[in-house]
C-alpha positions as CSV (number, residue, x, y, z in Angstrom):
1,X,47.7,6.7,25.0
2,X,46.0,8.5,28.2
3,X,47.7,9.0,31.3
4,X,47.6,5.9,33.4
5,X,45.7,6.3,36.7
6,X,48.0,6.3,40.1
7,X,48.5,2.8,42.0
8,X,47.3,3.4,45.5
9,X,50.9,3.2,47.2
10,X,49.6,-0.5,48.8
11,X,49.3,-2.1,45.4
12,X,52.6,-3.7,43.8
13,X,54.6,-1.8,41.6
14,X,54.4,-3.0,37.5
15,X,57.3,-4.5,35.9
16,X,57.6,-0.3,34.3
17,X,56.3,2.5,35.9
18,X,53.7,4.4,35.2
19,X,53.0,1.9,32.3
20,X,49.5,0.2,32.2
21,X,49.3,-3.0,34.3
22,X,49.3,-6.2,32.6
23,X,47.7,-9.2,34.7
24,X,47.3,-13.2,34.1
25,X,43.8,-14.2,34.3
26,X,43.0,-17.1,36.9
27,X,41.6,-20.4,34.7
28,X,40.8,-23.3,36.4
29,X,43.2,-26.1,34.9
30,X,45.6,-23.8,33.6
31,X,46.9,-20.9,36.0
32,X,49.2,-23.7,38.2
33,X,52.7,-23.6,38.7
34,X,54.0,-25.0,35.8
35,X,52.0,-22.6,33.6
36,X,53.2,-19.4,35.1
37,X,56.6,-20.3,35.2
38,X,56.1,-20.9,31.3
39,X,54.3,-17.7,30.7
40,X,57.4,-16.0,33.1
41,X,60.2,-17.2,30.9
42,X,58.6,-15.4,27.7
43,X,57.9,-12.0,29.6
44,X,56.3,-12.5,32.5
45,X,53.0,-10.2,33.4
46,X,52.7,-7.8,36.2
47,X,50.5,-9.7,38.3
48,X,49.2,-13.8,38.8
49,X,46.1,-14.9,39.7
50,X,45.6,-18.7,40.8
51,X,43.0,-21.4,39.6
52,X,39.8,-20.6,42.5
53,X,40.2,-22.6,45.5
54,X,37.1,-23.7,46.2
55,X,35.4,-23.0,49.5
56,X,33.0,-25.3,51.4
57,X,32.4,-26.2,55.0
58,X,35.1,-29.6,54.1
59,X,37.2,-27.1,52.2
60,X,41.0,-26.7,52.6
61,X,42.9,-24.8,50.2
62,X,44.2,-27.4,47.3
63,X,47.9,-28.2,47.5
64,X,48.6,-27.5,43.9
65,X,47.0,-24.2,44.5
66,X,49.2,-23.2,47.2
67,X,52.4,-24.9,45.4
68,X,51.5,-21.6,42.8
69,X,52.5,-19.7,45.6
70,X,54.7,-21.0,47.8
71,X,56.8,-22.0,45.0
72,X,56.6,-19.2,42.9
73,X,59.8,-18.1,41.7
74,X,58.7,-15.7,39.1
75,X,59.1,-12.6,41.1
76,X,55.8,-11.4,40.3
77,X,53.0,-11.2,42.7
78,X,50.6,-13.9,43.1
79,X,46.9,-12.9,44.6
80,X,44.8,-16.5,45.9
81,X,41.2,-16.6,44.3
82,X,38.6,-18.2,46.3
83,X,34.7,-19.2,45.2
84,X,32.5,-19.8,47.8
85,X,29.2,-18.1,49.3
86,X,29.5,-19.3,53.2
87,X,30.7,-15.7,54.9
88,X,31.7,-18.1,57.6
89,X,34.4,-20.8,55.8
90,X,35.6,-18.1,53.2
91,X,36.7,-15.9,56.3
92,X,38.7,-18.9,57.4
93,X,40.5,-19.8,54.1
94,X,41.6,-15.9,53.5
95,X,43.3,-16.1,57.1
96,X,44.6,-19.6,56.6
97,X,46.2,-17.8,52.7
98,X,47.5,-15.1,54.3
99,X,49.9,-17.1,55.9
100,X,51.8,-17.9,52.9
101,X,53.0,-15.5,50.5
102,X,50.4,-14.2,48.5
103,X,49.9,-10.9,47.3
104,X,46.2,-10.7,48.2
105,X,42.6,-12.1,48.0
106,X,40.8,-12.3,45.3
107,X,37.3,-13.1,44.9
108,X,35.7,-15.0,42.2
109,X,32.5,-13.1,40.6
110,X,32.2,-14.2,37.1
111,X,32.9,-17.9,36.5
112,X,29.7,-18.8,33.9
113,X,30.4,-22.5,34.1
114,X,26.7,-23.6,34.7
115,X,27.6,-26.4,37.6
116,X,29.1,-23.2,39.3
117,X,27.1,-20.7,38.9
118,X,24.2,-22.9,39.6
119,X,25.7,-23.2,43.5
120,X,24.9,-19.4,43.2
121,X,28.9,-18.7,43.3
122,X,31.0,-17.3,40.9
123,X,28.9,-15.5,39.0
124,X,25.9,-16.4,40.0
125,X,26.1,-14.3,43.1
126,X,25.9,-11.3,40.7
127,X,21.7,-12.2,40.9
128,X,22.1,-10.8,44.7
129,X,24.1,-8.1,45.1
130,X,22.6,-8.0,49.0
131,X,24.6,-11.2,49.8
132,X,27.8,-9.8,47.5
133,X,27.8,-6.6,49.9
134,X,27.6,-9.5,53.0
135,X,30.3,-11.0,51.4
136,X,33.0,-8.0,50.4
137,X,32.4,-6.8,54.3
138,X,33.4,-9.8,55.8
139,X,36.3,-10.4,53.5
140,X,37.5,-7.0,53.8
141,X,37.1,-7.4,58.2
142,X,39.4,-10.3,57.5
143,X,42.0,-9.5,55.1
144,X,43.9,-6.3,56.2
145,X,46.1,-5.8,53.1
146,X,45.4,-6.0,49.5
147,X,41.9,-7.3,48.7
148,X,40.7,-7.9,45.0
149,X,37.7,-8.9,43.4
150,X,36.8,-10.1,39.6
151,X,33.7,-9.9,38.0
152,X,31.4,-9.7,35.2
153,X,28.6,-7.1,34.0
154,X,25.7,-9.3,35.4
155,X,24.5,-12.3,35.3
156,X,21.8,-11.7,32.5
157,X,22.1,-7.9,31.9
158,X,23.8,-5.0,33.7
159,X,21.0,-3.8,36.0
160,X,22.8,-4.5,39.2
161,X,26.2,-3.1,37.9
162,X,25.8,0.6,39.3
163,X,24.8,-1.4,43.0
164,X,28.1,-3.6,42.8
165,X,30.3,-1.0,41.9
166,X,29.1,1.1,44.6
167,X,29.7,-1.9,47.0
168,X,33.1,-2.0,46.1
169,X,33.7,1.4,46.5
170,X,31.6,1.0,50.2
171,X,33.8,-2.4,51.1
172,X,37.1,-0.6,50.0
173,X,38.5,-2.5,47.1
174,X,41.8,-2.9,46.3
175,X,41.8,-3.5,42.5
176,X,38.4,-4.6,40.6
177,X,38.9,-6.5,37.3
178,X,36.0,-6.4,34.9
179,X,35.3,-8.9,32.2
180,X,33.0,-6.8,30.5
181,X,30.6,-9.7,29.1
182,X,27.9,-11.6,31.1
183,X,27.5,-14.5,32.8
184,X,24.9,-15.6,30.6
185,X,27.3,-14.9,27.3
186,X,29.7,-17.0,28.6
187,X,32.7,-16.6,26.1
188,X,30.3,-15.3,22.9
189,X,29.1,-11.7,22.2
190,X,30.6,-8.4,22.2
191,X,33.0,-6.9,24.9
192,X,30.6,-4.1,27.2
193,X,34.1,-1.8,26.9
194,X,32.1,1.1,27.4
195,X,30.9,-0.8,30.9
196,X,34.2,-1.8,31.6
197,X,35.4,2.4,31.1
198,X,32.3,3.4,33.5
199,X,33.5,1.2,36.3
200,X,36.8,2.9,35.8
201,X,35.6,6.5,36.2
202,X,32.8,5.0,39.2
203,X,34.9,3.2,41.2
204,X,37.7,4.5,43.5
205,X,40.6,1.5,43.0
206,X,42.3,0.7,39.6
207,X,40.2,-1.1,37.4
208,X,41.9,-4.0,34.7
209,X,40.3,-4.4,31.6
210,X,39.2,-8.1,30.6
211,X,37.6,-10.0,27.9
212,X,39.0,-10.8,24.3
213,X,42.2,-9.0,25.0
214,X,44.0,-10.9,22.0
215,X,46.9,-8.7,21.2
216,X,49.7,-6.0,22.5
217,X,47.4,-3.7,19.9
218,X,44.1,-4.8,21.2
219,X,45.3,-4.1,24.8
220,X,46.5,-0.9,23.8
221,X,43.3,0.2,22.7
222,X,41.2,-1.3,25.4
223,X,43.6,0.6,27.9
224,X,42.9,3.9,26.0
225,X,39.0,3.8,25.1
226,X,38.2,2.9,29.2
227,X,40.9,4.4,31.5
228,X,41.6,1.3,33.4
229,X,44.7,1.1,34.7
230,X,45.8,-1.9,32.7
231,X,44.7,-5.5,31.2
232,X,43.4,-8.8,32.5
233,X,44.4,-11.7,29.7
234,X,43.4,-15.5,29.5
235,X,43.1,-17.3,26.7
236,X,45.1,-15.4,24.9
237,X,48.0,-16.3,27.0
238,X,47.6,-19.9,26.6
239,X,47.7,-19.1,22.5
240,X,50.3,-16.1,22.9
241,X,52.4,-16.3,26.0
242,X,54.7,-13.3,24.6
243,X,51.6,-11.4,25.0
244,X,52.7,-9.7,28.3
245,X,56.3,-8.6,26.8
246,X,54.2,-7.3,23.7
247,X,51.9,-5.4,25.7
248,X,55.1,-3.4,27.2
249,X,56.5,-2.9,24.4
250,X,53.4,-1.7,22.6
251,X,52.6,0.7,26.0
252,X,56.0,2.2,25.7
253,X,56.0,3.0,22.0
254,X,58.4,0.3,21.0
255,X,57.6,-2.5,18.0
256,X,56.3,-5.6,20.0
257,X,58.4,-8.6,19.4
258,X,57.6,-10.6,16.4
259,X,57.3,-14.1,16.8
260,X,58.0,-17.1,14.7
261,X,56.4,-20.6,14.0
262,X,59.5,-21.7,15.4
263,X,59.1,-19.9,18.6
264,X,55.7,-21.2,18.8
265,X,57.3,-25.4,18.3
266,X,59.7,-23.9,21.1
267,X,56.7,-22.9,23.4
268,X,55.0,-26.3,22.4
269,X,57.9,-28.3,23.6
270,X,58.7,-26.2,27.0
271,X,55.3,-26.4,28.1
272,X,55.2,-30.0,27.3
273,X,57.8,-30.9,29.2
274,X,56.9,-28.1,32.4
275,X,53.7,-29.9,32.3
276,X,54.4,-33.8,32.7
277,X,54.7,-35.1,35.9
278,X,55.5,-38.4,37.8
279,X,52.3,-40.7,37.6
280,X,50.8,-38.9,34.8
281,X,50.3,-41.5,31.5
282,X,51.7,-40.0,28.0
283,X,48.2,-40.4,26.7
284,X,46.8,-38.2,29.4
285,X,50.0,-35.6,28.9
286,X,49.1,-35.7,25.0
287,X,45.7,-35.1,25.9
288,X,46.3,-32.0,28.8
289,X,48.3,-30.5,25.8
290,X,45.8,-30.5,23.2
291,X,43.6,-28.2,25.0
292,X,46.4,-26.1,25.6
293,X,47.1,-26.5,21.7
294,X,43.2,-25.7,20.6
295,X,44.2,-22.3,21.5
296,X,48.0,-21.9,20.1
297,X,46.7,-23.1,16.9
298,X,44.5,-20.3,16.0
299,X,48.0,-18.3,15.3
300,X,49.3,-21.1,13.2
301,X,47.1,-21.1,10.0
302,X,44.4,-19.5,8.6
303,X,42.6,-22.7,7.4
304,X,43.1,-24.8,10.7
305,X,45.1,-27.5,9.4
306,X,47.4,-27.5,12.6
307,X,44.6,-28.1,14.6
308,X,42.9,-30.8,11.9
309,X,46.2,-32.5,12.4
310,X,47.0,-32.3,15.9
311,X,43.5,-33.1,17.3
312,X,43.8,-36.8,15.7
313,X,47.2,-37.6,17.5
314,X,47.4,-40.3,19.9
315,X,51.2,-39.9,21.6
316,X,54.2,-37.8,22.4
317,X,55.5,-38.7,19.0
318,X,52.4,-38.1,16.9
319,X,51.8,-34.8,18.6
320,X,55.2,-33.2,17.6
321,X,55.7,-35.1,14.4
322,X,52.3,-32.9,13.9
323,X,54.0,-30.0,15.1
324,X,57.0,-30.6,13.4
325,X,55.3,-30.3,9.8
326,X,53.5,-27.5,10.9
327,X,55.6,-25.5,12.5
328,X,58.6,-25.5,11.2
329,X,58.0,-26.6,7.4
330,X,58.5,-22.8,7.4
331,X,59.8,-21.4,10.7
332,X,60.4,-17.6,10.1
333,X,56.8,-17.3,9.1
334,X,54.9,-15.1,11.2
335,X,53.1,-16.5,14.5
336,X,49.9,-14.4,14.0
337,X,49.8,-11.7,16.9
338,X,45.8,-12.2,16.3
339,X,43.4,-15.4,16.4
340,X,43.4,-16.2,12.4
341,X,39.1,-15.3,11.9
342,X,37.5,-18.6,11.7
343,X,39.4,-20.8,13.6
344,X,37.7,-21.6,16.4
345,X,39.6,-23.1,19.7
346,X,37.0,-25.3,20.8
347,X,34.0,-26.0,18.5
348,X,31.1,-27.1,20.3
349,X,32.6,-26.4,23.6
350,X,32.4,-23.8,25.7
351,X,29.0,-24.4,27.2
352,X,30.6,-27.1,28.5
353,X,32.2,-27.0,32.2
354,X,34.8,-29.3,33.7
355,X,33.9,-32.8,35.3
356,X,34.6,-30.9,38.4
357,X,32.7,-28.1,38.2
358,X,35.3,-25.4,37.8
359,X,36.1,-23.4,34.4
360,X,37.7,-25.5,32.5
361,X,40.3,-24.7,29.5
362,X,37.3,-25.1,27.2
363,X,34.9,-22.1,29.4
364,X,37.8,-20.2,30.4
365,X,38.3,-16.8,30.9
366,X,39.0,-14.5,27.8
């Protein structure tokens, strides 16, 4: 693997030094609390990034949000990620976030949910790169440590990449992550890597790698075809969440942990019970977890029959009675390290963005 380019001496030190940077992607409905204590117990990543808060004149920041942070016992950074376009009201959420324990700022370029996009945030401020260098100024007047952005190529094609990667350089950057598809290609298509490797060289802050990241081997040769200084993973977490230990592993030379179907009815029944709550009906739990499961199941079998199964469940008892026959009919079997080809998390799906607007575990990032 290439050398792996220098942290500035503000940015916080990796679980291994001078070893690629591994980072959890932020995904509206998934990146709370609960998750990242989940993903923490299996090998945690270098760095978390919440669900956007979402900024408006009525905006405060979400209490779940901030619960990811105040209550983050992981001992791995957590940076906030805001949405928004008013220069005015995102100014005053950063100040109000920096008075609780986050690592930095982050600022949401890329979501491709339509009902976001279409309030020309997210990603659709990547159509007017003017307003994105208004924005980065006044974020970077009011944040005066680590300030982060994520974004994609473009919004349709790449022709204002060059412009936004020289605003990052102008506004002074912090780290840039890259998901190296469009906004328009939401989840589908190939991975720019080549674009993602010219940000690297172009811009002066580390650079992590993003989009169909599925494996400790793919990340290793993401990391060494664009010299950015490590990788941004999402959904692949949510199917894999040994992913981040792999990665380390792989970087270092060592075999990556093999897992089981029986680690995988483990994982099912940890984050099942990290995700219920007081109030919250079993069917609605049962439901929450098959999204969650749409993407685990793509490791399970090679002709979907997990997810054919699980999909049609109804309770907590159907759902791991399902899992049960799946899972650990044969338990040492191999947990595929890669998305069996074929199965598809959600079919018919991922133009489709949450009730609410955000990016919703079916338009999530990759």
């Amino acid at each position: 693997m290439s050398a792996v380019p220098a942290l500035p001496p503000a940015l916080p030190a990796g679980l291994l030094p001078q070893t690629p940077l591994t980072a959890l992607a932020p995904m509206q409905d998934v990146t709370d609390l609960a998750f990242m204590r989940v993903v923490a117990h299996y090998g945690p990543p270098d760095y978390f990034f919440t669900e956007f808060l979402r900024v408006h004149a009525q905006s405060r920041p979400e209490p779940h949000i901030l619960r990811s942070i105040d209550e983050n016992e992981t001992g791995r950074p957590v940076f906030a990620q805001l949405i928004g376009e008013d220069i005015t009201h995102l100014r005053r959420t950063a100040e109000a976030l920096l008075h609780h324990p986050v690592a930095g700022i982050d600022l949401n370029l890329g979501c491709p949910a339509p009902k976001v996009y279409r309030k020309n945030v997210g990603g659709g401020l990547l159509r007017e790169p003017q307003r994105v260098g208004e924005i980065l100024a006044a974020l970077r007047a009011a944040v005066p440590g680590l300030f982060t952005v994520k974004m994609r190529v473009g919004f349709e094609d790449a022709r204002h990449f060059e412009v936004l990667l020289d605003l990052v350089n102008e506004h002074r950057v912090d780290l840039l992550s890259v998901h190296g598809r469009t906004v328009r290609q939401m989840y589908r298509g190939e991975v720019s890597y080549d674009l993602i490797g010219h940000a690297a060289k172009r811009v002066r802050c580390p650079v992590l790698a993003n989009g169909n990241v599925t494996s400790a081997e793919k990340a290793a040769s993401v990391v060494g075809s664009t010299g950015a200084a490590g990788v941004m993973i999402g959904r692949h977490a949510i199917r894999n969440p040994w992913i981040f230990r792999q990665c380390r592993e792989r970087f270092t030379g060592r075999e990556p942990f093999r897992t089981t179907l029986a680690h995988a009815r483990e994982y099912i029944e940890r984050l099942y019970r990290a995700t219920a709550f007081p109030g919250l009906a079993e069917h609605q739990h049962v439901n929450k977890m098959k999204k969650y499961l749409n993407f685990v199941g793509q490791s399970v079998d090679p002709d979907g029959a997990f997810l054919h199964d699980m999909r049609r469940t109804a309770n907590e008892r159907e759902l791991f009675t399902v899992c049960d026959r799946h899972l650990l009919a044969e338990p040492d079997r191999e947990f595929a390290p890669e998305p069996y080809p074929g199965v598809i998390a959600r079919p018919n799906c991922e133009d489709s963005p949450s009730a609410s607007g955000g990016c919703s575990l079916e338009t999530i990032s990759a």
